[in-house]
C-alpha positions, -999 to 999 in steps of 0.1 A, spaced: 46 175 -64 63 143 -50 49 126 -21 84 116 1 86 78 15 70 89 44 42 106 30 38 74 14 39 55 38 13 78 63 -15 73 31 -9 35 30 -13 32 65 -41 55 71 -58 37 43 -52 3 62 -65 14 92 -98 25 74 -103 -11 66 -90 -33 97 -95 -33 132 -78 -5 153 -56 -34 174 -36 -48 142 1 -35 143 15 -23 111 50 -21 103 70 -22 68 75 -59 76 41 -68 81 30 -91 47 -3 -75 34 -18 -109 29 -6 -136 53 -5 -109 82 -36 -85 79 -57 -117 66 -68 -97 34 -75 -119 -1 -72 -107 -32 -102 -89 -35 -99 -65 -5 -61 -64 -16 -75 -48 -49 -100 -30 -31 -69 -15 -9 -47 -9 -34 -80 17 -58 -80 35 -28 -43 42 -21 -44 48 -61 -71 71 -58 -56 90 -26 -17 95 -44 -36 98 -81 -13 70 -97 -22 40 -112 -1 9 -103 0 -18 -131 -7 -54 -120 27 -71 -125 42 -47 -101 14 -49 -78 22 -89 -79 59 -86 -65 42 -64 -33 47 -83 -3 52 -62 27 39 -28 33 75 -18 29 71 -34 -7 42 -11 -17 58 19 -1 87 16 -22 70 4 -52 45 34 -51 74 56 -42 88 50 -75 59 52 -96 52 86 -77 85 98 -92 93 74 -122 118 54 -110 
């Protein structure tokens, strides 16, 4: 079954709002490091669990052109369906 954008984009956030305080605003603009103040490690910590919630595995060198929410909501989007 393939999760749609949205249903994508519902995990990610859900699995943001697990890990930062309940006043942050998230949109698909918001830059995952530089706005939400995460480093690499809870970047990596973030990115197992959104792995482990869609059961995919995203290799490195596409998780280093994620930006933006948007950027990881596209890029698992296509791993999801093999684009």
């Amino acid at each position: 079954m393939h999760e749609s954008v949205d249903d994508i984009r519902i995990v990610v956030t859900a699995t943001l709002r697990a890990m930062l305080p309940a006043s942050v605003e998230l949109s698909d603009d918001t830059n995952i490091m530089r706005d939400l103040g995460m480093d690499s490690v809870a970047v990596m910590d973030f990115v197992m669990e959104t792995e482990e919630r869609l059961d995919i595995s995203v290799p490195l060198d596409r998780i280093s052109e994620v930006e933006t929410i948007g950027d990881l909501v596209t890029t698992l989007h296509d791993i999801k369906t093999g684009s």
